[in-house]
MIVEXRO-805751 format. One line per 8 residues: number of its first residue (from 0); their letters; for each residue x, y, z of C-alpha. Coordinates in steps of 0.1 Angstrom, whole numbers. Layout:
! residues N
NUM) a) X/Y/Z | ...
***
This chain:
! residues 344
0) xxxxxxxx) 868/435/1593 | 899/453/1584 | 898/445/1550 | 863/461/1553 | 873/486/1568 | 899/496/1544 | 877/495/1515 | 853/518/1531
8) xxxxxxxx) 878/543/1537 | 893/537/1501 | 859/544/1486 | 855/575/1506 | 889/589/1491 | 879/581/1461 | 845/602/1464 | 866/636/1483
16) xxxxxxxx) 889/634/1452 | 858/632/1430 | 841/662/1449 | 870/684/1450 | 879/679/1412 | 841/690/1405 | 844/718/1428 | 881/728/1410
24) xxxxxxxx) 859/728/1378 | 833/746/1386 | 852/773/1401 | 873/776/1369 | 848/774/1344 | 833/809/1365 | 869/827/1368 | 867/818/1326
32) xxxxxxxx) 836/830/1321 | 838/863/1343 | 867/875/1325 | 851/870/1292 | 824/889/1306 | 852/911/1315 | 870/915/1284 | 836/917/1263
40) xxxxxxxx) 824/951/1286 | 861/966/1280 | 858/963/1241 | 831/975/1243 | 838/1008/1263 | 868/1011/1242 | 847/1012/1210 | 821/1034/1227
48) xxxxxxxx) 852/1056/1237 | 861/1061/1203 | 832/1068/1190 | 822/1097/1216 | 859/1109/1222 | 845/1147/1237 | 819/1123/1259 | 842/1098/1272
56) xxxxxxxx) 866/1126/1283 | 844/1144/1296 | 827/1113/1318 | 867/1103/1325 | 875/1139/1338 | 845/1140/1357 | 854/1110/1375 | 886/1118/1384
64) xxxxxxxx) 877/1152/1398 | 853/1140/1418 | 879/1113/1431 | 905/1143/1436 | 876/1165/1454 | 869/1137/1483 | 905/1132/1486 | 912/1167/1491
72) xxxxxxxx) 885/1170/1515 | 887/1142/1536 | 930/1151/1539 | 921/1188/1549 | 895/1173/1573 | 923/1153/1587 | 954/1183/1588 | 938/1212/1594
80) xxxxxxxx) 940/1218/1634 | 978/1210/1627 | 982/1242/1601 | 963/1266/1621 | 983/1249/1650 | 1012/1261/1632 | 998/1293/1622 | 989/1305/1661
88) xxxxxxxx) 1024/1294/1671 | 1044/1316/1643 | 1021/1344/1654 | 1013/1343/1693 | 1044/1317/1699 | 1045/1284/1714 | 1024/1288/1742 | 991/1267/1751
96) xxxxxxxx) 981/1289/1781 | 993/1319/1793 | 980/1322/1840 | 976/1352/1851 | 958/1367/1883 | 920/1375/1889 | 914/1409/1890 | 897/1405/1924
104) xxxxxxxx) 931/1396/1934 | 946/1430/1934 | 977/1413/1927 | 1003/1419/1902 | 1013/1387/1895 | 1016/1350/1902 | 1041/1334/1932 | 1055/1310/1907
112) xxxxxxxx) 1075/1295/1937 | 1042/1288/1955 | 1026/1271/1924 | 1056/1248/1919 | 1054/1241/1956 | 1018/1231/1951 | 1025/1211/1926 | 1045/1185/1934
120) xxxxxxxx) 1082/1175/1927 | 1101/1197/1901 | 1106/1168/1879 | 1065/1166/1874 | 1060/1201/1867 | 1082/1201/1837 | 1056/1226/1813 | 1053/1256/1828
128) xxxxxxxx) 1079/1289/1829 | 1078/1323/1846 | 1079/1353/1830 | 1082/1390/1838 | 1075/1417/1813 | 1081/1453/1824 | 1074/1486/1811 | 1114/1493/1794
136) xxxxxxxx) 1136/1520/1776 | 1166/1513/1759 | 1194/1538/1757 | 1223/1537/1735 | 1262/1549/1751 | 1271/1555/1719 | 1254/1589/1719 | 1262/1599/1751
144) xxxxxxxx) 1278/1626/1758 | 1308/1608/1781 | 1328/1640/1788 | 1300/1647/1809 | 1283/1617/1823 | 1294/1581/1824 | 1265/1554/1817 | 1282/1532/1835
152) xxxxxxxx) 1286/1549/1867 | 1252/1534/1884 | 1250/1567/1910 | 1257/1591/1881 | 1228/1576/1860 | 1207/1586/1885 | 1218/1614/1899 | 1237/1632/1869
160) xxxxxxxx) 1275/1644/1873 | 1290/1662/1903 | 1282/1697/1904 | 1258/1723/1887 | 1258/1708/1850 | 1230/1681/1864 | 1205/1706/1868 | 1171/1694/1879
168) xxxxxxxx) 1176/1658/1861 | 1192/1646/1897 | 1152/1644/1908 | 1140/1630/1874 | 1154/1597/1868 | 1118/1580/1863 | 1114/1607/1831 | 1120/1599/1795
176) xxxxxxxx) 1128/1635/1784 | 1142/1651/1815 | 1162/1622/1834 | 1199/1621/1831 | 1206/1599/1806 | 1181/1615/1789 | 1200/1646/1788 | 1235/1635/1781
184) xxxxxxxx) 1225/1607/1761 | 1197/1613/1741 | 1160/1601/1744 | 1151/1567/1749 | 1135/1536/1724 | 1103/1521/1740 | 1112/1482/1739 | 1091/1449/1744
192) xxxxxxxx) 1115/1434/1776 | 1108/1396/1787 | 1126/1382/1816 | 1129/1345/1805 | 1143/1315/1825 | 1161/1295/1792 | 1162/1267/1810 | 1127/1262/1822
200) xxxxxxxx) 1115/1272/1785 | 1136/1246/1771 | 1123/1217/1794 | 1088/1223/1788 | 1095/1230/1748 | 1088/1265/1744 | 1108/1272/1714 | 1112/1239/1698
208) xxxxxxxx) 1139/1258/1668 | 1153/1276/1692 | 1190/1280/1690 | 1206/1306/1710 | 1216/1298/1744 | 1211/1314/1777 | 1215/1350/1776 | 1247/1357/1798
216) xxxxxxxx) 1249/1375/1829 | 1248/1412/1822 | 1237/1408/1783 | 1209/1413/1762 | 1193/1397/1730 | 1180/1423/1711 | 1156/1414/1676 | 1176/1419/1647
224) xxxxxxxx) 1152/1444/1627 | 1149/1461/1663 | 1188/1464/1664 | 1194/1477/1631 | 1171/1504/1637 | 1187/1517/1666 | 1222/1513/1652 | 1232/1487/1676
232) xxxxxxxx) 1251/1450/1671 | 1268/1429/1693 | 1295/1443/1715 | 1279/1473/1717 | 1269/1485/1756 | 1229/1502/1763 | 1211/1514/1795 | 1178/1492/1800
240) xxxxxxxx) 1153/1518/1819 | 1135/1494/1836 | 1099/1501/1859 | 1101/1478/1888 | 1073/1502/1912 | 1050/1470/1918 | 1084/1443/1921 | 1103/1469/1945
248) xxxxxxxx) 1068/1475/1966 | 1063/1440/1975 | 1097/1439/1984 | 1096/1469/2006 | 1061/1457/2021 | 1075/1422/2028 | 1110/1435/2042 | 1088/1458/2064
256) xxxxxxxx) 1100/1489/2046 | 1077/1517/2052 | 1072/1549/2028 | 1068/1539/1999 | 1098/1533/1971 | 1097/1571/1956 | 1124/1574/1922 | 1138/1539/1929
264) xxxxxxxx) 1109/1524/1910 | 1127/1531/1878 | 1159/1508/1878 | 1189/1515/1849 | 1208/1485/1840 | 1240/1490/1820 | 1241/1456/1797 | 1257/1443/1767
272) xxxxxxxx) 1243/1435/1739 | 1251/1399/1733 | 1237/1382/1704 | 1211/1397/1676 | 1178/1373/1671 | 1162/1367/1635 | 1129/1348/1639 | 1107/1344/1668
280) xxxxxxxx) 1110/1310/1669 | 1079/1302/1684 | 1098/1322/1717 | 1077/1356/1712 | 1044/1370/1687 | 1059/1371/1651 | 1036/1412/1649 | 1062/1424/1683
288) xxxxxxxx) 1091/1442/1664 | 1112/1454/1694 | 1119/1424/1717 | 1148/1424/1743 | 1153/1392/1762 | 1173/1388/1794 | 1175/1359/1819 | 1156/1357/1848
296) xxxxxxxx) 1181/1352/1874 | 1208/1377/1866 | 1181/1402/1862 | 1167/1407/1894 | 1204/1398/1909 | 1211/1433/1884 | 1180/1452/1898 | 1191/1447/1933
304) xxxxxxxx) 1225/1458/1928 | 1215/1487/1905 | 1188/1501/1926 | 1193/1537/1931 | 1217/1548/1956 | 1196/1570/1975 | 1175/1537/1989 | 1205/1513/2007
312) xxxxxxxx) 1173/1494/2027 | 1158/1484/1995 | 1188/1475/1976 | 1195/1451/2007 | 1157/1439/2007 | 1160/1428/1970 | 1190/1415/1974 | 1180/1393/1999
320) xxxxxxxx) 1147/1384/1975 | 1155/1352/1960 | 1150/1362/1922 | 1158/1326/1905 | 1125/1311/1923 | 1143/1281/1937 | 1131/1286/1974 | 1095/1269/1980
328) xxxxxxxx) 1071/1294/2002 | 1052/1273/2033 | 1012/1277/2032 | 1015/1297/2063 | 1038/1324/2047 | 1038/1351/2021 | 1064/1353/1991 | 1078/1385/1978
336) xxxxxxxx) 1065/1389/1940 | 1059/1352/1932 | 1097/1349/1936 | 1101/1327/1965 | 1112/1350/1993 | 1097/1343/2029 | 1084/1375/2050 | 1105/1385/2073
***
């Protein structure tokens, strides 16, 4: 039985080996006879080519720009939200969505401490940054008259120097034509202020090219083109004329101040100007010509301590505002202009 056994397997060997060299034949007797078929069509194209040379050309160039047209098509299909992506953030900056209040509100703006509160943990709400954007003037010392009036002197930019060369500009600090500075130091240049927090922007990627660093306490940034205009570079010392009405009148409401605010709405900050910016960056809209940037923190620390000396009780209300946000408001309590500080 083994020897039978043997045999039958032997002849089964020999049958698979028969098969397969069949099958190897077959298939190369096709692969032969395909590219003959092949070869055959391409003389024969080549001929015809020569023939018709304007035809051919034509048929090739037809082909190929029909080829190029898809590929164009189906690679602008695929790219273009990224350019117009691109296109919005060198003209608006880079900025997804931009919270403000309802108008049924009646409120000014957001309690940023509040939302971050409601939030969660800092380290989850890592895209989002406040900013503050008030109505500002820029004056320049270098055209003021110092014999008479020092820019520097916070109570003499308001109220003008001692004695009778003031004349009615004591009264008019709020004025663009008939305050002080205006006076000894020549009108004002409208500019585009945003109170930033550098740090916050940079976290959440707002300004992925962008290179300069914090701006310093009691400095400015000032667009280059903007600068140039106004004759200024860095080193050289300006007045911002800031209008603070609706940050100093939640502050006196929530400090129990009663009244009303008056002048000291209008705030001037003496500041430096630190460093001149070329390109937006993504940071600001590409169309705003006159950008000045300042930091958030040292700011409102500035606006408190440069308040106008008539009003002690506000100066010591804002300064007791926390201006850098980093105090969280309770549900059961109100915040002082989105900045984080508790009614009294």
């Amino acid at each position: 039985r083994k020897r039978e056994f043997r045999q039958i397997a032997m002849t089964l060997d020999e049958e698979n080996e028969q098969g397969t060299e069949e099958k190897s034949s077959t298939l190369r007797s096709k692969l032969v006879h395909g590219a003959s078929l092949v070869e055959t069509d391409l003389r024969s194209s080549w001929k015809e080519a020569q023939r018709n040379k304007c035809n051919s050309f034509l048929g090739f160039a037809a082909c190929m720009f029909a080829v190029a047209v898809v590929v164009v098509i189906h690679t602008g299909y695929k790219y273009t939200p990224i350019f117009f992506l691109a296109m919005a953030e060198a003209s608006v900056g880079e900025v997804d969505v931009v919270i403000r209040p309802g108008g049924w509100t009646d409120a000014a703006f957001l309690n940023y401490s509040r939302i971050r509160d409601e939030m969660g943990p800092e380290q989850q709400f890592n895209f989002s940054a406040p900013r503050y954007s008030p109505s500002a003037y820029i004056y320049r010392h270098r055209t003021c008259n110092r014999t008479a009036l020092d820019p520097m002197d916070s109570d003499a930019a308001y109220t003008g120097p001692p004695g009778p060369e003031a004349g009615s500009c004591r009264e008019r600090a709020s004025s663009t034509t008939e305050s002080c500075l205006s006076v000894f130091c020549g009108p004002p240049f409208h500019t585009s202020l945003l109170v930033i927090d550098t740090e916050l922007e940079r976290r959440m990627g707002w300004g992925r090219r962008w290179a300069l660093p914090a701006v310093p306490d009691g400095g400015v940034f000032l667009l280059r083109e903007y600068a140039v205009r106004l004759g200024l570079w860095p080193g050289d010392w300006v007045t911002l004329r800031v209008d603070m009405d609706t940050y100093l009148g939640a502050v006196a409401a929530a400090a129990g101040i009663t009244g009303g605010i008056g002048p000291a709405g209008t705030v001037l900050l003496p500041l430096q100007v630190s460093a001149l910016i070329d390109e937006p960056q993504g940071k600001f809209r590409s169309d705003d010509d006159s950008v000045a940037l300042v930091e958030r923190g040292p700011f409102f620390r500035a606006v408190a301590r440069r308040l106008h000396p008539a009003r002690p009780d506000l100066r010591a209300a804002a300064a007791a505002a926390d201006p850098a946000g980093r105090r969280t408001c309770s549900a059961a309590s109100s915040c002082v202009a989105g900045y984080g500080r508790p009614a009294a």
